[in-house]
N, C-alpha and C positions, 0 to 999 in steps of 0.2 A: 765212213765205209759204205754206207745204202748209197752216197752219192754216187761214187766212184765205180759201182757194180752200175746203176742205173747206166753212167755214161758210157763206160766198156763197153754195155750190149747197143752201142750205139743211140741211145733213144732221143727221141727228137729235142726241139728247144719247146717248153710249154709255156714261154709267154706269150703266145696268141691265143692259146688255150683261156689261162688265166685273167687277161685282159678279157678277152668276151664275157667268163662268168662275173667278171665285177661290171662290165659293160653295157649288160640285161639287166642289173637287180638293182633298183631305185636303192640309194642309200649303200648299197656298197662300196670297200674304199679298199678293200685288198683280198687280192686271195693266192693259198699257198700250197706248195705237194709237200706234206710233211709223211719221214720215217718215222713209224711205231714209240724208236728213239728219243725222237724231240728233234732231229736233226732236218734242217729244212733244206730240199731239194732245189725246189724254185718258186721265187713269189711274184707278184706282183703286189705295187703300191700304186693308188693313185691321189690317196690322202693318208698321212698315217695319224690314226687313232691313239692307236697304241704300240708298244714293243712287241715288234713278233718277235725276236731271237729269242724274249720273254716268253713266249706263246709257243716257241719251239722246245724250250724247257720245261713248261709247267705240263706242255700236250703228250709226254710218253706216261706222268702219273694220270692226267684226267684219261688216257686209251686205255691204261691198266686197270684204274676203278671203274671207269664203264665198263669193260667187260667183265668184271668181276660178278659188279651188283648185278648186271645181264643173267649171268650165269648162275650165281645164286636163286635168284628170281626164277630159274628155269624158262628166262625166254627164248634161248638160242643165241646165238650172234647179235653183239652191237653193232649194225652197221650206219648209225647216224646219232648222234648227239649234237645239241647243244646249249650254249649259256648266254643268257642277257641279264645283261648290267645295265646301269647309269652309262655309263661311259658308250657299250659297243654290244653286239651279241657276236658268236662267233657259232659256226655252223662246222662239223664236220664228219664229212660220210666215207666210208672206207674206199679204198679205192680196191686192195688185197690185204694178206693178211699183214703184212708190212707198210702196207703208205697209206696213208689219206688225204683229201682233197678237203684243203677249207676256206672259207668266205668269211668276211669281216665285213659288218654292215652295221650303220650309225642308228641310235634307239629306233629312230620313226624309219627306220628301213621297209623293204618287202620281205619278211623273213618266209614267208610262203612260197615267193620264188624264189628267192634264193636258194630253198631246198628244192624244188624242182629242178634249177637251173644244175646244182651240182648232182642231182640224180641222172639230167642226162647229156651231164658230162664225161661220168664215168666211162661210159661203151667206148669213148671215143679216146680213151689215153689207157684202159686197162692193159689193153696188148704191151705196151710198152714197159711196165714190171714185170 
C-alpha cells in the first residue's frame, strides 16, 4: 500500500539514490527505503549479506520497539538506530514518520559514514513522501 501512494504521487526512481549511499561507505553492500510496515519500497544490492525481505519483516517490530523504548526513556523521537552483528550491521534513519532509509554494511565497514552518509541523504529524497 506505502508503495503504491509513493508511486501515484509520482515520485522518482531511488536507485541512484541508493547506489551512491552504498557507493561512499567502505564496506557497504546494500541499502533500502523501507515502510514503517516492513514493506520495502526500493533497494539496492551490490552484495547480499543477508535477506532483506527478512529485514523488511523484522524492520516494522525493531521501528515499533525503538520508538517505544525512545519514548519510555523520554528522549523524543527515534530518528536513527542500529545493529551489528557477526554477520552485517544495519543502519537506519527515518526518513518521515512512515519510511526509513537503510544501509547494510559488512562487520569491518565505515559505520560512521555510513551514518553521515544517510543523514545527508535524507534532505535530498524527503520531498518525495
Amino acid at each position: 500500500m506505502h508503495f503504491l501512494r509513493v508511486y501515484i504521487r509520482g515520485a522518482m526512481d531511488f536507485s541512484d539514490i541508493l547506489r551512491e549511499a552504498v557507493d561512499k561507505v567502505d564496506g557497504a553492500v546494500a541499502a533500502m527505503i523501507l515502510a514503517s510496515d516492513g514493506i520495502a519500497v526500493q533497494e539496492y544490492v551490490s552484495e547480499k549479506l543477508i535477506d532483506l525481505t527478512g529485514l523488511g519483516a523484522e524492520a516494522s517490530a525493531m521501528i515499533r520497539d525503538v520508538g517505544y523504548a525512545a519514548e519510555n526513556l523520554g528522549l523524543g523521537q527515534a530518528r536513527e538506530f542500529s545493529i551489528v552483528s557477526d554477520t552485517c550491521g544495519i543502519i537506519m534513519r527515518k526518513i518521515n514518520e512512515e519510511y526509513y532509509l537503510s544501509l547494510v554494511i559488512k562487520p569491518e565497514g565505515n559505520y560512521g559514514k555510513g551514518r553521515y552518509v544517510l543523514k545527508t541523504m535524507i534532505p535530498r529524497i524527503e520531498n518525495e513522501f
